[in-house]
VEXDO-705158 format. One record per residue (C-alpha): residue in three letters; x, y, z; residue number from 1. Coordinates in nm, 2 decimals. Layout:
BEGIN
<r "Ala" <X Y Z> NUM>
...
END
This chain:
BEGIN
<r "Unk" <3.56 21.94 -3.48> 1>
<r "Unk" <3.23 21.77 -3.60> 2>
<r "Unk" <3.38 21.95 -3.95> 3>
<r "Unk" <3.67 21.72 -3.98> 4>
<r "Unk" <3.48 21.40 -3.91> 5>
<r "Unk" <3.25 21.51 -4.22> 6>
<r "Unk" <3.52 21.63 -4.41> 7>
<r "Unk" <3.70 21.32 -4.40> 8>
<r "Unk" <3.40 21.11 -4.55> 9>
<r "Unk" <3.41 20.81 -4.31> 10>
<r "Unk" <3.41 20.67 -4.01> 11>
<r "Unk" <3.77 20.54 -3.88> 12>
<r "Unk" <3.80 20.19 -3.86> 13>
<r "Unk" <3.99 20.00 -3.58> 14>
<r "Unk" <4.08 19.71 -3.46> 15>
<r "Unk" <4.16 19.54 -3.13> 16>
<r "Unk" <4.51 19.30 -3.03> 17>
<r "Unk" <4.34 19.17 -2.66> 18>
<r "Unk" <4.07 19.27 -2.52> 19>
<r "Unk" <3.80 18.97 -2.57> 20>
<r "Unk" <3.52 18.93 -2.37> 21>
<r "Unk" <3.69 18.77 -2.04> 22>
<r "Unk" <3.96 19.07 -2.05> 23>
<r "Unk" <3.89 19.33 -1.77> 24>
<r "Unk" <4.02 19.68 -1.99> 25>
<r "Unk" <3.85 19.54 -2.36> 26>
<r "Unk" <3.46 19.63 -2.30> 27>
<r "Unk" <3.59 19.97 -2.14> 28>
<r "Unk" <3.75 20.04 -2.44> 29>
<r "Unk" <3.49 19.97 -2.68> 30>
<r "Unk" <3.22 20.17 -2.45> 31>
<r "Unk" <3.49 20.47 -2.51> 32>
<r "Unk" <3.52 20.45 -2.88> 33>
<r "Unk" <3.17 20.41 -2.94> 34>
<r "Unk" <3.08 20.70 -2.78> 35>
<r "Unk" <3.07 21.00 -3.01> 36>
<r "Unk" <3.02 20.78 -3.36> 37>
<r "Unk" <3.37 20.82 -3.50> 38>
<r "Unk" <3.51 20.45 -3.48> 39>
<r "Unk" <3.39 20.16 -3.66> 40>
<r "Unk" <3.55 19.81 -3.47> 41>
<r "Unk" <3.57 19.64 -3.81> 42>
<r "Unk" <3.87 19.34 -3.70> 43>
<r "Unk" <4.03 19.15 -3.41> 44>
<r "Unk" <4.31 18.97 -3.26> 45>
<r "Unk" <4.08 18.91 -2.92> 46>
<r "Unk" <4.26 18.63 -2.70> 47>
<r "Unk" <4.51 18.35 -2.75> 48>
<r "Unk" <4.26 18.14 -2.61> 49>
<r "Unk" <4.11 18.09 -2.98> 50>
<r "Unk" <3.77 18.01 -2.81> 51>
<r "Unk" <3.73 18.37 -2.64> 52>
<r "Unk" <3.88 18.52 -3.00> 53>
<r "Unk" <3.55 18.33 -3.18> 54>
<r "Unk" <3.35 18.39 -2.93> 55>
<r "Unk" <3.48 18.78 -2.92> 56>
<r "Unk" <3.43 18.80 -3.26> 57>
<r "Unk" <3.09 18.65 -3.30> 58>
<r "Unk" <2.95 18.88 -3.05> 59>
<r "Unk" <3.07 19.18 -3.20> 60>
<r "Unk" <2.98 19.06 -3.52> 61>
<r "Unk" <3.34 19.10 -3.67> 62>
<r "Unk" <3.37 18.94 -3.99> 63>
<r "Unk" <3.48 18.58 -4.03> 64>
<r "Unk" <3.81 18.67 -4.20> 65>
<r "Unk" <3.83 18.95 -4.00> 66>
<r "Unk" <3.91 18.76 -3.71> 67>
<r "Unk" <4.22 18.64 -3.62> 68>
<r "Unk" <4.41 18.43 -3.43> 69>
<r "Unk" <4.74 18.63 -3.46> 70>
<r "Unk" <4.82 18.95 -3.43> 71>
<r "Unk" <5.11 18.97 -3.68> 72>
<r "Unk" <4.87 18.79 -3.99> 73>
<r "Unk" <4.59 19.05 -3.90> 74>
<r "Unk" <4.85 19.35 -3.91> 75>
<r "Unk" <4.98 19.23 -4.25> 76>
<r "Unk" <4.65 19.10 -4.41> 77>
<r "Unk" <4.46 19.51 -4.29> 78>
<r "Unk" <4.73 19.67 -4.44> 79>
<r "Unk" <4.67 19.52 -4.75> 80>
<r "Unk" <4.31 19.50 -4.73> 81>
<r "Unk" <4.12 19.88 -4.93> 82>
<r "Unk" <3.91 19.89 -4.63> 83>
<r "Unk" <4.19 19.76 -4.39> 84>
<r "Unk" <4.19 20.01 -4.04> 85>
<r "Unk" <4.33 20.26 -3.93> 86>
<r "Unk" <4.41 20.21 -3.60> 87>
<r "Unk" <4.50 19.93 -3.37> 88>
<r "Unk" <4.43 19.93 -2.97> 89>
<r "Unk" <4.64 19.72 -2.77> 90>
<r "Unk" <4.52 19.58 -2.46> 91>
<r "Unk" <4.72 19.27 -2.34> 92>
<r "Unk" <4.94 19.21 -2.09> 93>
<r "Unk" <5.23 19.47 -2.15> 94>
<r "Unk" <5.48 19.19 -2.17> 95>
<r "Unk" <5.43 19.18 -2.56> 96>
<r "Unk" <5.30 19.54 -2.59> 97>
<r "Unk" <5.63 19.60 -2.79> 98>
<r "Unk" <5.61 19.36 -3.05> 99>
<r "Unk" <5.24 19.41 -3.11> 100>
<r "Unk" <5.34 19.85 -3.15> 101>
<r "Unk" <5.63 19.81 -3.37> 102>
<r "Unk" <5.43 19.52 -3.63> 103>
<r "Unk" <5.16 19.75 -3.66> 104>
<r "Unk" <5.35 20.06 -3.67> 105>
<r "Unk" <5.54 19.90 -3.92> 106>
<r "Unk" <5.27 19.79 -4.16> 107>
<r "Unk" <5.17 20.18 -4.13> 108>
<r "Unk" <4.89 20.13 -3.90> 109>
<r "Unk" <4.86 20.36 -3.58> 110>
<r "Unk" <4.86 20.27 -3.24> 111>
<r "Unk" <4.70 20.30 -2.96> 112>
<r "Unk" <4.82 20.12 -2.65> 113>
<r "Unk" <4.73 20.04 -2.30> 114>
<r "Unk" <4.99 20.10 -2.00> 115>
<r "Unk" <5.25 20.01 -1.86> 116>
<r "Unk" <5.39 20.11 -2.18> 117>
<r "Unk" <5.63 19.78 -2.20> 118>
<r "Unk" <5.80 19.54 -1.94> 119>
<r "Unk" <6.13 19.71 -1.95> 120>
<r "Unk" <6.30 19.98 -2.04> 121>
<r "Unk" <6.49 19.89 -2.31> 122>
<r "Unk" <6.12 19.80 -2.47> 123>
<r "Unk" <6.03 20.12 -2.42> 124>
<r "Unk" <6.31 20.27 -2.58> 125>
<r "Unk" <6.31 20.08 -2.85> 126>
<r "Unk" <5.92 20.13 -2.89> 127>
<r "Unk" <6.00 20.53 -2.86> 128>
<r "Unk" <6.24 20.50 -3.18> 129>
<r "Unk" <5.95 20.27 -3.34> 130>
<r "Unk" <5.69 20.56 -3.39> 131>
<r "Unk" <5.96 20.78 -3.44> 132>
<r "Unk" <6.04 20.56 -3.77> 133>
<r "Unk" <5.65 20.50 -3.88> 134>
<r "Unk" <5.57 20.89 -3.86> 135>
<r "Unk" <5.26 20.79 -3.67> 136>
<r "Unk" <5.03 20.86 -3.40> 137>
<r "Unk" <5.07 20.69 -3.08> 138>
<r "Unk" <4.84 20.72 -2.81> 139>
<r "Unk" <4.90 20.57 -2.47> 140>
<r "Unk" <4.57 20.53 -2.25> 141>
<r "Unk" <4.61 20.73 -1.97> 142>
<r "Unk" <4.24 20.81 -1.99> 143>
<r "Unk" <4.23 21.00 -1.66> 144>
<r "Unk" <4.36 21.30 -1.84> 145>
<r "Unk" <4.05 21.32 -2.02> 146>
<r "Unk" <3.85 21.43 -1.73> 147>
<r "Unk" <3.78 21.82 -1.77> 148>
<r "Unk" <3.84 21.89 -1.44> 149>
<r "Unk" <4.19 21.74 -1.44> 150>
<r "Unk" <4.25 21.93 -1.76> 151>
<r "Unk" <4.13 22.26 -1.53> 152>
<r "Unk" <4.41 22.17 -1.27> 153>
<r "Unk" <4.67 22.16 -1.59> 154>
<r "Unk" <4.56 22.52 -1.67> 155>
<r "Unk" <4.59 22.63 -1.32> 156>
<r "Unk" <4.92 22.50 -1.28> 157>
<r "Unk" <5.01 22.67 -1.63> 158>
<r "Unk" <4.86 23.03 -1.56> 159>
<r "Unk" <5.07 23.05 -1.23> 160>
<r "Unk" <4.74 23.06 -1.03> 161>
<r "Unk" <4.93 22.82 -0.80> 162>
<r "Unk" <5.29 22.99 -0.78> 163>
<r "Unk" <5.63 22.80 -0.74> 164>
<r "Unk" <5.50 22.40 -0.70> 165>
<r "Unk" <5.58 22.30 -0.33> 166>
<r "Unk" <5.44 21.93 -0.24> 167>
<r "Unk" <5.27 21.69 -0.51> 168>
<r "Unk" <5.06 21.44 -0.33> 169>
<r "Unk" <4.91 21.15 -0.55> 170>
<r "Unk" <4.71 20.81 -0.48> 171>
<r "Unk" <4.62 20.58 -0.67> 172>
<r "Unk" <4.48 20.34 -0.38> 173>
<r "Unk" <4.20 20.08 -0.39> 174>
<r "Unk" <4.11 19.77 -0.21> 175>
<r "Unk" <3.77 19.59 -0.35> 176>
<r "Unk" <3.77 19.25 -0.34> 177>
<r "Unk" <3.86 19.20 -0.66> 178>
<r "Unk" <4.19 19.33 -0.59> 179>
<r "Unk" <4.22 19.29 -0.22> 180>
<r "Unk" <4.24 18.90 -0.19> 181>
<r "Unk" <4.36 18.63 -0.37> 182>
<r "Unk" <4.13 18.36 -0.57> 183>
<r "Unk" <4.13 18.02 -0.41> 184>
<r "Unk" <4.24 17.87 -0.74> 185>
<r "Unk" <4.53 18.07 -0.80> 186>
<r "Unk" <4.56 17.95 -1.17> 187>
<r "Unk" <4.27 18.18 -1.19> 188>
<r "Unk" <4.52 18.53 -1.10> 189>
<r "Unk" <4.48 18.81 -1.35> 190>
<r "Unk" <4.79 18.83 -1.50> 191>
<r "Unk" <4.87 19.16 -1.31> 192>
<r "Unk" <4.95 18.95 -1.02> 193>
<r "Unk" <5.15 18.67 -1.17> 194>
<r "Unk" <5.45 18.69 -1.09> 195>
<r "Unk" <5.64 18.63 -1.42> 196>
<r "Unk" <5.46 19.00 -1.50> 197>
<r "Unk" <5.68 19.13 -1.22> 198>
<r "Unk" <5.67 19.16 -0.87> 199>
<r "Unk" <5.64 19.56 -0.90> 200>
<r "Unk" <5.33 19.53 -1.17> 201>
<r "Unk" <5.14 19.73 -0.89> 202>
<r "Unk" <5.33 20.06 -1.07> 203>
<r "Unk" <5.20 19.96 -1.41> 204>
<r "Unk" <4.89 19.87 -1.35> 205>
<r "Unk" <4.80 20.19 -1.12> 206>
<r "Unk" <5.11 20.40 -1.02> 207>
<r "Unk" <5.18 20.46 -1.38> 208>
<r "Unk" <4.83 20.63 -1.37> 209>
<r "Unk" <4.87 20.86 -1.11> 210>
<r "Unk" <5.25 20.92 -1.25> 211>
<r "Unk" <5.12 21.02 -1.54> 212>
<r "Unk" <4.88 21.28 -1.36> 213>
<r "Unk" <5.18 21.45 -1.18> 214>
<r "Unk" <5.31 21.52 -1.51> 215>
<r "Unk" <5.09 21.58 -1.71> 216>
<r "Unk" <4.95 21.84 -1.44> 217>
<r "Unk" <5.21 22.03 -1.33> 218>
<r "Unk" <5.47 21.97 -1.62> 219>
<r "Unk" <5.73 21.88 -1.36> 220>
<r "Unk" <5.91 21.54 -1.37> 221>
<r "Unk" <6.11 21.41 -1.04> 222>
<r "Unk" <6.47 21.37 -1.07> 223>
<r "Unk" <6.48 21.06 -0.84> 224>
<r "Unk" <6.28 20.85 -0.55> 225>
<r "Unk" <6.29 20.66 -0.33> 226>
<r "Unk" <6.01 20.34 -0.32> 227>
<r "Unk" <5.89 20.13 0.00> 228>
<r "Unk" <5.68 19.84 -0.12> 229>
<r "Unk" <5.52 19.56 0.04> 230>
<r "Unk" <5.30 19.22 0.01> 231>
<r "Unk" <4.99 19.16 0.29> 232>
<r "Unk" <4.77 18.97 0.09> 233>
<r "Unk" <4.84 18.56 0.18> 234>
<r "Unk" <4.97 18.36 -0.10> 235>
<r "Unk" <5.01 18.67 -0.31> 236>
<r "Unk" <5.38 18.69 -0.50> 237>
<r "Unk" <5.38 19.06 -0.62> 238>
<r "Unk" <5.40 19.38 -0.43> 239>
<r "Unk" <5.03 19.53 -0.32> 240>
<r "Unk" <5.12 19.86 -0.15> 241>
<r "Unk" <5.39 20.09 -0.27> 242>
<r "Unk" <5.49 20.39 -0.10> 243>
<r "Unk" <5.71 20.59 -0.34> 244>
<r "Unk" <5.92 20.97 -0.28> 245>
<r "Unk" <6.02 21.19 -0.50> 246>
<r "Unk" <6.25 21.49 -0.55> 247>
<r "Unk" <6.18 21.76 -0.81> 248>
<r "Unk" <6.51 21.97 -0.96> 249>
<r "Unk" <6.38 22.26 -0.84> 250>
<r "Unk" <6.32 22.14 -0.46> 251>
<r "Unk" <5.98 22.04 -0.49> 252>
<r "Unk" <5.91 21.77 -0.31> 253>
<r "Unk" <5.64 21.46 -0.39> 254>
<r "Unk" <5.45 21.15 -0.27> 255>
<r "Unk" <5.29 20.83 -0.46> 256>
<r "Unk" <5.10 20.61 -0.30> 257>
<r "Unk" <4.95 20.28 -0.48> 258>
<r "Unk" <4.80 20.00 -0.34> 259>
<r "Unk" <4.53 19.69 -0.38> 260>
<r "Unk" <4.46 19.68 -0.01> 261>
<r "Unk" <4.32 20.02 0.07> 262>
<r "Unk" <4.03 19.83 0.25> 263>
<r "Unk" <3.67 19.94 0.10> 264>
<r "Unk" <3.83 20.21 -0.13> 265>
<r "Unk" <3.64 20.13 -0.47> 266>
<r "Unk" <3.92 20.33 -0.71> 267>
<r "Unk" <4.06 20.55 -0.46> 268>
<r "Unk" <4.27 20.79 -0.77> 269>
<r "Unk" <4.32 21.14 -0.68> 270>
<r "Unk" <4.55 21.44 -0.61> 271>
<r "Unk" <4.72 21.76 -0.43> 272>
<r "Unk" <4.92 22.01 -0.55> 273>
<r "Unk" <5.05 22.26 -0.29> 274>
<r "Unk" <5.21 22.60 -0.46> 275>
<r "Unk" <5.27 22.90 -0.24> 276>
<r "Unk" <5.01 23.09 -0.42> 277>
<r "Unk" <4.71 22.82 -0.37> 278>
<r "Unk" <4.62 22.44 -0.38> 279>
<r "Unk" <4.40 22.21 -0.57> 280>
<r "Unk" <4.27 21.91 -0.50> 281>
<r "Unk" <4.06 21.65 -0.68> 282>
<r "Unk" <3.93 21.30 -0.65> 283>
<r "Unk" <3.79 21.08 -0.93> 284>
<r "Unk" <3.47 20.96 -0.75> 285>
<r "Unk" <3.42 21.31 -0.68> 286>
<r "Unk" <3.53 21.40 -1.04> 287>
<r "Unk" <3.33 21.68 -1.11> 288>
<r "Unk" <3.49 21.88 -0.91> 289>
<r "Unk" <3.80 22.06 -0.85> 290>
<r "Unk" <3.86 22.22 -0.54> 291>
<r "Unk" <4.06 22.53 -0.53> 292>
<r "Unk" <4.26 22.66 -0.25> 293>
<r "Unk" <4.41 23.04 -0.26> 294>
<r "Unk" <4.65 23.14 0.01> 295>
<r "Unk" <4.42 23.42 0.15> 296>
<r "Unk" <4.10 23.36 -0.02> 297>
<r "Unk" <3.75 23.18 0.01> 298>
<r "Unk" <3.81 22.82 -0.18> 299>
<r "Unk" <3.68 22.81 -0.47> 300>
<r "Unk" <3.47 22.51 -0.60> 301>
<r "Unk" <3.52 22.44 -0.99> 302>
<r "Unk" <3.29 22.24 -1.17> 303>
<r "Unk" <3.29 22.08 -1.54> 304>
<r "Unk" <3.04 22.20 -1.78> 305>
<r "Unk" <3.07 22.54 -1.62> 306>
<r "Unk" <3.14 22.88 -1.83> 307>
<r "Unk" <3.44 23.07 -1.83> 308>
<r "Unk" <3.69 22.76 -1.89> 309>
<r "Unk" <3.89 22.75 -2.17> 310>
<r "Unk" <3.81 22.58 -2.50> 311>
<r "Unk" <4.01 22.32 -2.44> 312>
<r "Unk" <3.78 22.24 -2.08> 313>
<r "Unk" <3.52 22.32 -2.23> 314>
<r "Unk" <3.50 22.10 -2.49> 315>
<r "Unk" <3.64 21.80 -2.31> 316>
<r "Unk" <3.30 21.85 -2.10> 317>
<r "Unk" <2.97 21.71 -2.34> 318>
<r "Unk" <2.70 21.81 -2.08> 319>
<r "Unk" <2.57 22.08 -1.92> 320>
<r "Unk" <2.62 22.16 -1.56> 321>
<r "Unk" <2.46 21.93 -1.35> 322>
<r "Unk" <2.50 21.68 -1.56> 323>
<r "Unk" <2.76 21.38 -1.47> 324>
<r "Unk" <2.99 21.24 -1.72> 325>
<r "Unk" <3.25 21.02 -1.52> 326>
<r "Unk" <3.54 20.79 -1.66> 327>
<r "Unk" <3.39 20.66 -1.96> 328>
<r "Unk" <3.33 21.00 -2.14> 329>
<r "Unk" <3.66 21.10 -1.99> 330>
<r "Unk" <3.83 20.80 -2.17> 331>
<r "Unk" <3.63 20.88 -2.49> 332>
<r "Unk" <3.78 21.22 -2.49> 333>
<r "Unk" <4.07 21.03 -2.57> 334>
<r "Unk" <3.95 20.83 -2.82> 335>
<r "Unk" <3.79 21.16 -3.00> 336>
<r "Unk" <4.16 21.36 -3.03> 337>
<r "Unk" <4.33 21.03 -3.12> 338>
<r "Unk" <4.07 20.99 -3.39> 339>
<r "Unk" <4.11 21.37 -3.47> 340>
<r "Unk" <4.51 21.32 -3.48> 341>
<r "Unk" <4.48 21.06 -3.71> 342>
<r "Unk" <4.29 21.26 -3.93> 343>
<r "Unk" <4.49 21.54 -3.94> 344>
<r "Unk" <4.77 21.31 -4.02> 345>
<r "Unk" <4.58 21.14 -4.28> 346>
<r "Unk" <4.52 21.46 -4.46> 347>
<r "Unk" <4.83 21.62 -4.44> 348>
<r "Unk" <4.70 21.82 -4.16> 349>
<r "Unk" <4.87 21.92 -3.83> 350>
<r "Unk" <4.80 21.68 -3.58> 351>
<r "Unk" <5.02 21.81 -3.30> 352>
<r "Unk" <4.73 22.04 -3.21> 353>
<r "Unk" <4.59 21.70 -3.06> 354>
<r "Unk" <4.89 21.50 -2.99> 355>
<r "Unk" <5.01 21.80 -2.77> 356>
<r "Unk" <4.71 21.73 -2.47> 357>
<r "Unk" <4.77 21.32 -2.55> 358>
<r "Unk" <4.97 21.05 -2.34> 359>
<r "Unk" <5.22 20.97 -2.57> 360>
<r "Unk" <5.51 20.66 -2.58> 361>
<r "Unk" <5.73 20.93 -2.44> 362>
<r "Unk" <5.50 20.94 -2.15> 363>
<r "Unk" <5.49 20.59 -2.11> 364>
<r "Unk" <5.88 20.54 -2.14> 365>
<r "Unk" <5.91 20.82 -1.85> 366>
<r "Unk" <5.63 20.58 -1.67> 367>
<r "Unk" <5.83 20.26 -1.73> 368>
<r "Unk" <6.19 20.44 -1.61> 369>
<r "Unk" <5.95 20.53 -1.27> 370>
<r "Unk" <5.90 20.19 -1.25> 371>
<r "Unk" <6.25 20.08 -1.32> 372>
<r "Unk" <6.37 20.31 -1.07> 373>
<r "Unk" <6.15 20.25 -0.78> 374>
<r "Unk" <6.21 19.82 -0.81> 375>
<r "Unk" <6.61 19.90 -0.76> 376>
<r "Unk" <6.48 20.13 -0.48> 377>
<r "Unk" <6.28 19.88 -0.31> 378>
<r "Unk" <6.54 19.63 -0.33> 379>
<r "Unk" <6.81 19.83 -0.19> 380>
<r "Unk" <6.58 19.89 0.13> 381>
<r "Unk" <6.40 20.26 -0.03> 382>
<r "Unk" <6.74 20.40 -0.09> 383>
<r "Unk" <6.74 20.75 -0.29> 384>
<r "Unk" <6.75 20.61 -0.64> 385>
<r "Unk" <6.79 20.88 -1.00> 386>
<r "Unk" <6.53 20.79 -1.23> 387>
<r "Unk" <6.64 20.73 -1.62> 388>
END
């Protein structure tokens, strides 16, 4: 892979719509990116509040004219620019993630977008025919999926090792304080918990996550649910615990749960997957590890770094055994096949061979018709609802 970087002469350059200095997703992203070397952060839309944009900006010594105070100027003034970027990443509230995608996309700029994927679903269908148009690559950040030993379980599922899929248990379920009480000056919410965001943002923010997993694990996407959610936090005007069903076409049967008020849980993000063959089972404070369960066998205890995975694994691991990586390096394996994609598109190359392991805006449309599905289900008291 290091061949392709060379071969394409450059660094890519990127910039960022969001993610200024008081966002909680923009340094995460950045870490990420900077990683391995291959992305230069050359320009910036940071904040509406133009004081965090200049203030963004200055820290991350982006160029005066390089920062901007709208996102539509920056799109058409990079596309016109020799040195313009790439790539964009999106990272605001996913009320305008649509508009942001399709001006970019349509200046011939790719994207790469945080989740929920949009508000609504007809955003999300019209941002699925958007990309479609441009011809380019669109990335959402589900960055979870780059965690080696979630890219194991995929394999697992894949090879049969697990038989007929059963039961899908997932969690997405914390409860810091951050996220577990309200601020006393509530004009000081993160927008995930204003209501005008929607009541059921609790699915975007962290079901669409563990979603995500399900399918991108075991390949399987459930027919319809049906969704239990609920408010404990005082004062608070959104769901913050959401118990959601699901049914599979082929009789499997799965569980979601999400929630801000899993009391002391720091991230609280993991799954099981019951076949009739075996189980696995992983956690991401644990991530590391995957255990797995044979019907009539010792379990087996899996391990990143280790030999005898597959390229794909193997490669998504950067240290030897022994060795933790955790969630940043997992997002950055996201950030190094989008930048590979983008290449390979660049250079008339095929980039499906890294779009195929990528969250893309299909991904995040199936995530926002979840969503869609399990609000009608909570307001019609958790009745059985058919998703999309």
């Amino acid at each position: 892979m290091k061949q392709e970087f060379i071969k394409f002469g450059r660094r890519l350059r990127v910039g960022m719509v969001g993610g200024g200095f008081d966002s909680v997703i923009g340094e995460t992203h950045r870490l990420a990116f900077q990683a391995d070397g291959h992305w230069d952060l050359v320009a910036g839309a940071f904040s509406i509040n133009p004081v965090v944009c200049e203030e963004t900006a200055k820290g991350l010594f982006i160029a005066d004219d390089r920062n901007y105070t709208d996102y539509r100027e920056m799109a058409l003034k990079e596309a016109a620019r020799a040195d313009g970027i790439d790539a964009v990443v999106i990272a605001t509230p996913p009320g305008i993630h649509n508009a942001v995608a399709e001006t970019f996309l349509d200046a011939g700029i790719h994207v790469i977008c945080e989740k929920p994927l949009t508000r609504t679903v007809e955003e999300a269908r019209q941002l699925e025919q958007a990309v479609a148009r441009s011809g380019k690559i669109f990335v959402l950040t589900h960055c979870y999926s780059g965690f080696p030993m979630v890219r194991q379980a995929r394999e697992l599922v894949a090879s049969g090792a697990l038989g007929k899929i059963r039961l899908i248990d997932m969690e997405f379920a914390g409860g810091s304080p951050g996220v577990s009480e309200e601020p006393e000056d509530l004009s000081k919410r993160h927008w995930r918990f204003q209501p005008q965001n929607g009541k059921e943002m609790i699915l975007g923010e962290v079901g669409s996550h563990a979603y995500h997993m399900v399918r991108y694990i075991t390949g399987m996407t459930p027919t319809r649910l049906s969704a239990f959610m609920q408010t404990f936090v005082p004062r608070r005007e959104v769901y913050d615990n959401a118990f959601l069903n699901f049914e599979f076409a082929d009789g499997a049967a799965g569980r979601l749960w999400s929630s801000y008020v899993a009391t002391g849980t720091q991230h609280g993000l993991g799954f099981r997957i019951y076949g009739d063959k075996a189980a696995i089972e992983w956690h991401e404070e644990d991530g590391e590890y995957l255990r797995f369960r044979p019907l009539r066998e010792p379990e087996t205890m899996l391990r990143a770094g280790q030999d005898g995975t597959s390229n794909f694994v193997g490669y998504s691991a950067r240290f030897r055994p022994g060795h933790t990586e955790g969630y940043i390096l997992a997002f950055a394996n996201i950030y190094r096949e989008a930048a590979l994609a983008i290449i390979q598109a660049e250079t008339g190359g095929d980039s499906t061979q890294y779009t195929s392991g990528l969250p893309s805006v299909s991904d995040g449309l199936a995530g926002v018709l979840m969503i869609d599905a399990a609000a009608a289900s909570a307001n019609a008291g958790g009745t059985w609802v058919d998703i999309g």
